[in-house]
N, C-alpha and C positions, 0 to 999 in steps of 0.2 A: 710849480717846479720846472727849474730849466737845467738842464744835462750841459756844460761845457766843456767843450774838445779841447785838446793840446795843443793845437793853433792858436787857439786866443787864447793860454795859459801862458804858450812859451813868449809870445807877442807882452802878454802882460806883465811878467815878471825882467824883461828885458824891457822894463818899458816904452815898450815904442807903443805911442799913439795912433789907435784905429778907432775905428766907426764901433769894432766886434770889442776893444780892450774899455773904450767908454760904455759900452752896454754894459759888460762886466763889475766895470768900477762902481756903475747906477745899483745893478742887479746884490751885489753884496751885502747885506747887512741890512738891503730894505724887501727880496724875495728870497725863496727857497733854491738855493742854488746847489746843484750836483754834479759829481764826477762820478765815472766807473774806475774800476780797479784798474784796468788797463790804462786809462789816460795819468792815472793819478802813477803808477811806474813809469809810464812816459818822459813825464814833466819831471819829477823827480831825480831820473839818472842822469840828466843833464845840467845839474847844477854840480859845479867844480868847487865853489868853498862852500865848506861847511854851515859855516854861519847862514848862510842864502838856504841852502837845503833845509837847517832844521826852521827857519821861518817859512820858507813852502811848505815843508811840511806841514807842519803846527796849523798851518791856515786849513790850505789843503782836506788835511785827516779831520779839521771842525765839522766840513759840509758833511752833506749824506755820500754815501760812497757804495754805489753801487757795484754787486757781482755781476757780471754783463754776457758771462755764458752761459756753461750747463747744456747738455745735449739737445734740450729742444730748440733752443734759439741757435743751437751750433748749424743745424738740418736747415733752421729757416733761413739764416747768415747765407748757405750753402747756395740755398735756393734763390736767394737776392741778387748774391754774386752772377748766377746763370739767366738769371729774366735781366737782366742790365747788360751782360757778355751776347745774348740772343738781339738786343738793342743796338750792337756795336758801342758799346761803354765796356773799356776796362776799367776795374780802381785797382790802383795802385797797391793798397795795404788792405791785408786781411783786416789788422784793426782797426780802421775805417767802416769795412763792411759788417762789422760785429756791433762797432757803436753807432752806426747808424738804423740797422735790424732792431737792436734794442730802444729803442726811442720811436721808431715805427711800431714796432708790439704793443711796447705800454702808452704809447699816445702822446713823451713828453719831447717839447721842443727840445734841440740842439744848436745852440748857439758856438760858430765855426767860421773861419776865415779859411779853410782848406778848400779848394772846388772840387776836392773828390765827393764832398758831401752833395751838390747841386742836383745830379741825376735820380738819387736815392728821392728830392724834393721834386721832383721832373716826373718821375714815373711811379717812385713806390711810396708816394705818403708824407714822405718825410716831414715834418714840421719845422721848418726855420725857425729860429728866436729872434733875429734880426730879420728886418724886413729888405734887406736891401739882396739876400738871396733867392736863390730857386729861380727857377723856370720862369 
């Protein structure tokens, strides 16, 4: 199972060609590919015609679709944010720190073209799916 971020969703649906949108294309229909809740609202409100929304969609709601809070991963998020802030590392978006907390817990890569994700691979675990990240 690989978890994929909004960064290589929204790279992929605009098709533009990367290293993270070819993993993707490979990773479809031949591995077990997941989103959480919050990437899957992400990527979605950003499509303006309809037609393109309900095809994201459709694809999209197929994978597994992870819930990616709930209070104890809220506390450990919490506590991620502050061992990386203690580092001299700000990130940027809370849901950055949330989906990469959840993928550190449950042990599954995160395949991401965002480099708010690098640090979380740098100091707290993180598993890349692509190898051309991390530390």
């Amino acid at each position: 199972m690989i978890l994929v971020d909004s960064s290589v969703w929204v790279d992929y649906f605009n098709g533009r060609i990367t290293d993270e949108t070819d993993c993707l294309d490979t990773l479809l229909g031949t591995e077990p590919v997941a989103i959480g809740d919050l990437i899957l609202a992400e990527v979605l409100q950003g499509f303006r015609s309809d037609a393109d929304y309900a095809a994201a969609k459709e694809l999209m709601t197929s994978l597994t679709v992870y819930d990616l809070l709930g209070a104890p991963l809220a506390l450990k998020t919490a506590d991620n944010y502050r061992a990386l802030r203690k580092r001299g590392v700000t990130v940027r978006k809370t849901a950055d720190t949330i989906i990469a907390t959840f993928c550190i817990e449950r042990g599954i890569p995160l395949l991401y073209s965002d480099r708010d994700f690098d640090p979380f691979v740098k100091y707290l675990g993180l598993k890349p799916a692509f190898h051309g990240h991390g530390a």
